[in-house]
C-alpha positions in Angstrom: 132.4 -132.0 14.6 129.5 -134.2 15.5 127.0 -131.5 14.2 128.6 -131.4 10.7 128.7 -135.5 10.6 125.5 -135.4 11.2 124.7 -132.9 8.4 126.6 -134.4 5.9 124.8 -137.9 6.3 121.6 -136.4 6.4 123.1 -134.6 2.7 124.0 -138.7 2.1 121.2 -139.6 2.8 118.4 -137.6 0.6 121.0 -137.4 -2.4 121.9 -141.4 -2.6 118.7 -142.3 -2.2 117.5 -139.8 -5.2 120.4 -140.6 -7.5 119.6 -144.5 -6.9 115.5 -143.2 -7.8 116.6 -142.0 -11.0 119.0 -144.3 -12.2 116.6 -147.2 -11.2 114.2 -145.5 -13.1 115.2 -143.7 -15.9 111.8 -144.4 -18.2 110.0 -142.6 -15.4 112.5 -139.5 -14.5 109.4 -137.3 -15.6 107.7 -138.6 -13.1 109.4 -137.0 -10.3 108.3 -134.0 -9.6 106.6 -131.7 -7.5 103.1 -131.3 -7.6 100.5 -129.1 -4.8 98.9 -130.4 -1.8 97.6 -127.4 -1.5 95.9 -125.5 -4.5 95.8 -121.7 -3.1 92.0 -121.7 -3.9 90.2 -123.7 -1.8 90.2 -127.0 0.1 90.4 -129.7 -2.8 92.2 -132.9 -1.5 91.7 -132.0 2.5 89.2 -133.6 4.4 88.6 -132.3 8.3 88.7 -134.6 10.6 87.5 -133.2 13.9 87.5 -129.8 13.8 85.1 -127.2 11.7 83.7 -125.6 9.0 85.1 -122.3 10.1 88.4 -123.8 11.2 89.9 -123.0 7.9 89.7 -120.8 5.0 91.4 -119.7 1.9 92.6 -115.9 1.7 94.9 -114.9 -1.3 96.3 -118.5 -1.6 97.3 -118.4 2.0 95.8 -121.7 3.7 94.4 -119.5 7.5 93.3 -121.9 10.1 92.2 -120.4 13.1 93.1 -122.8 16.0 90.0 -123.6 17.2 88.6 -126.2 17.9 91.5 -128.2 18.1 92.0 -131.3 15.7 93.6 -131.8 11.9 92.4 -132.2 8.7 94.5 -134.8 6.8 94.5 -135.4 3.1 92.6 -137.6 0.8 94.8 -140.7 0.3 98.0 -142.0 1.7 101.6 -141.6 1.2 104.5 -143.5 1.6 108.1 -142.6 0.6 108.3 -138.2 -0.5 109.6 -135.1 -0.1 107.1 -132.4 1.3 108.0 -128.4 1.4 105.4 -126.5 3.3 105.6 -122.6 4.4 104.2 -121.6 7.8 104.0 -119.0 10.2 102.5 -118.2 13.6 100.2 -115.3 14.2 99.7 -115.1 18.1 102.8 -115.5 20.7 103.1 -119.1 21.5 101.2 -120.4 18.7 100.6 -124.1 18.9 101.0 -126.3 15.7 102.4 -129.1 13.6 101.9 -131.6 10.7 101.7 -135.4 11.2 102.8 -137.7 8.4 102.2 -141.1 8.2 99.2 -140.4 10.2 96.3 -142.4 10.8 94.1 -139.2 10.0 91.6 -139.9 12.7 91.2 -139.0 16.1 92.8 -141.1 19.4 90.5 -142.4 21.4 90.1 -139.1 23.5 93.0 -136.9 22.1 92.0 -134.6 19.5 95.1 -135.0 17.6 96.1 -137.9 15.4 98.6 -140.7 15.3 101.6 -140.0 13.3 104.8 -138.2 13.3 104.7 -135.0 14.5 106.8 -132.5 12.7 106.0 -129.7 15.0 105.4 -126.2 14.6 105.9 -123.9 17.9 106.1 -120.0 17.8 109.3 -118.6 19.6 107.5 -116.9 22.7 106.1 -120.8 23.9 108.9 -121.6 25.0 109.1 -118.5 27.2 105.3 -118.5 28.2 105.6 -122.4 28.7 109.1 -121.8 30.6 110.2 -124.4 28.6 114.3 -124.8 26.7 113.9 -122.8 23.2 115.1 -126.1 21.4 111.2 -127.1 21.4 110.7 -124.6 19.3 112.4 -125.1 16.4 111.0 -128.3 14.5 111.1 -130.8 16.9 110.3 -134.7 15.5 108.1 -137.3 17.8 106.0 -140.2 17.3 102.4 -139.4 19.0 100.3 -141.5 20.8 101.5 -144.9 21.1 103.7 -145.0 17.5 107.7 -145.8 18.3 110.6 -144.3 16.3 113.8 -143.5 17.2 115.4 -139.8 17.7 118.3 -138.8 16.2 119.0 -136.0 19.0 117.1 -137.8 21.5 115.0 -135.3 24.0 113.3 -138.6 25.4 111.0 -140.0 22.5 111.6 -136.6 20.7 114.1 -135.4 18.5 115.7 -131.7 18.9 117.0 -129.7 16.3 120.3 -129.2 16.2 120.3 -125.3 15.6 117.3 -122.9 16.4 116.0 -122.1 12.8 112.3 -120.7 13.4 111.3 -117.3 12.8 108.8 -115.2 14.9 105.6 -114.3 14.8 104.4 -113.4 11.5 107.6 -114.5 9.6 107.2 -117.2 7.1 109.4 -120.8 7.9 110.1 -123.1 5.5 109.8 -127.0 6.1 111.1 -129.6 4.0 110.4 -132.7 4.8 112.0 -136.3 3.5 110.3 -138.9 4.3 112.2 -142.7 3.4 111.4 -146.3 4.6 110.6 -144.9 8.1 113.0 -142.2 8.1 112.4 -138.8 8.6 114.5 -135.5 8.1 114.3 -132.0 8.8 115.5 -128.8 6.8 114.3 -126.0 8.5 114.8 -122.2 6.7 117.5 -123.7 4.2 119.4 -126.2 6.4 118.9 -130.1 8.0 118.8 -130.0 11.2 116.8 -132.5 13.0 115.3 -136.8 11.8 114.3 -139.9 13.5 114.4 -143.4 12.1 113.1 -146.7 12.6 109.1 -145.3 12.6 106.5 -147.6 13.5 104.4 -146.4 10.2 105.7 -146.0 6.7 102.8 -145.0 5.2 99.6 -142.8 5.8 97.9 -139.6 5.7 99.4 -136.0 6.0 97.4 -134.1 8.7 97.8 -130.3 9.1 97.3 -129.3 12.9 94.5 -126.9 15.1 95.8 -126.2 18.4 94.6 -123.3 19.6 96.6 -120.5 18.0 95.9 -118.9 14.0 98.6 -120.1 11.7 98.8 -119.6 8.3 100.0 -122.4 5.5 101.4 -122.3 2.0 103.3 -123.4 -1.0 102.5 -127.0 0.5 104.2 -129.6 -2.5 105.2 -132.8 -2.5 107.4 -134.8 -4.4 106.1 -139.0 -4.2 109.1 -141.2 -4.6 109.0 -145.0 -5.0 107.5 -147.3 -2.4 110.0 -149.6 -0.3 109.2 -152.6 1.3 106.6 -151.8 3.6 104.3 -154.7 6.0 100.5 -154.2 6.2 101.6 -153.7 9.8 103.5 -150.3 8.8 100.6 -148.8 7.2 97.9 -146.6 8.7 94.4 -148.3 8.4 92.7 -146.9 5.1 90.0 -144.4 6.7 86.3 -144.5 4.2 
């Protein structure tokens, strides 16, 4: 019973807050729509951070990043309130990966990786080579470095999903991702599963992750929705 409450507020949740988009806006319906992050061609609107040249490439409008070194590359401006769909998959056992939203889209201090929300992206055999629960493997949600939010299925600062949704190694996963006035949830392969709430940052960069393993990206859209009331506070410094 709770697992079907919390799906149906989570199906609340992302179709109130569209119906009260459009009717709010009805001169602009047109305006909400999808559009790629990702072009299939090349690496228009991604800037790397921290990691290389040969970190990623474009084959067959299949975004490859190798793994190595490990860092992100983030996009070229900010976001605030959307709805992202992104496609991965893993190519090695225990392939490490993720993408941040609301990210800072720089390096902390030391750590390679940014600040943001982690929407994470683990291959089923880490959990076994890490001798770790399989729950971390399918889509967890965390703040990163010192950012605070609040989980809904609370694994300390983390939230688990509810259900294990990931496929294996070299199957393709679908993500989508709504992102609301510092709320986040998760459908993973066709069904919500996991959030937080009460995020530290309501706005910044989208970072996709290196950490070691190959993954591959595609079909990376997003859909921007209006902004909400947001405090200078809540938004990731502009990076030049």
């Amino acid at each position: 019973m709770i697992h079907k409450s919390i799906y149906y507020s989570t199906a609340m949740f992302v179709l109130i807050f569209l119906f009260s988009t459009v009717r709010g806006q009805a001169q602009d319906i047109d305006e909400l729509a999808f559009r790629p992050l990702f072009n299939g061609v090349d690496l228009t609107g991604w800037i790397d951070v921290n990691t290389s040249k040969e970190t990623w490439r474009v084959e067959d409008s299949v975004l490859i990043c190798k793994g190595l070194p490990i860092g992100v590359m983030r996009t070229d401006r900010q976001y605030e309130n959307f709805i992202m769909e992104i496609e991965w998959r893993h190519m090695e056992d225990g392939g490490n990966s993720g993408t941040f939203i609301w990210s800072e889209g720089t390096q902390f201090g030391d750590n390679p990786l940014a600040k943001g929300i982690e929407v994470q992206m683990l291959e089923l055999q880490w959990s076994v080579i890490n001798n770790r629960t399989s729950a971390y493997v399918s889509g967890e949600l965390f703040p990163t470095m010192d950012l605070t939010a609040v989980p809904d299925n609370p694994r300390g600062p983390r939230s688990a999903s509810l259900e294990m949704r990931c496929k294996g190694k070299g199957e393709w996963n679908k993500y989508v991702i709504v992102a609301v006035d510092g709320v986040v949830k998760l459908s993973i392969n066709g069904k919500f599963v996991n959030g937080l709430s009460n995020s530290g940052r309501k706005k910044g960069y989208i970072c996709l992750e290196s950490e070691g393993a190959e993954i591959h990206f595609r079909n990376i859209r997003i859909m921007e929705l209006p902004g909400g009331i947001t405090t200078a506070e809540q938004v990731a410094p502009v990076v030049d």
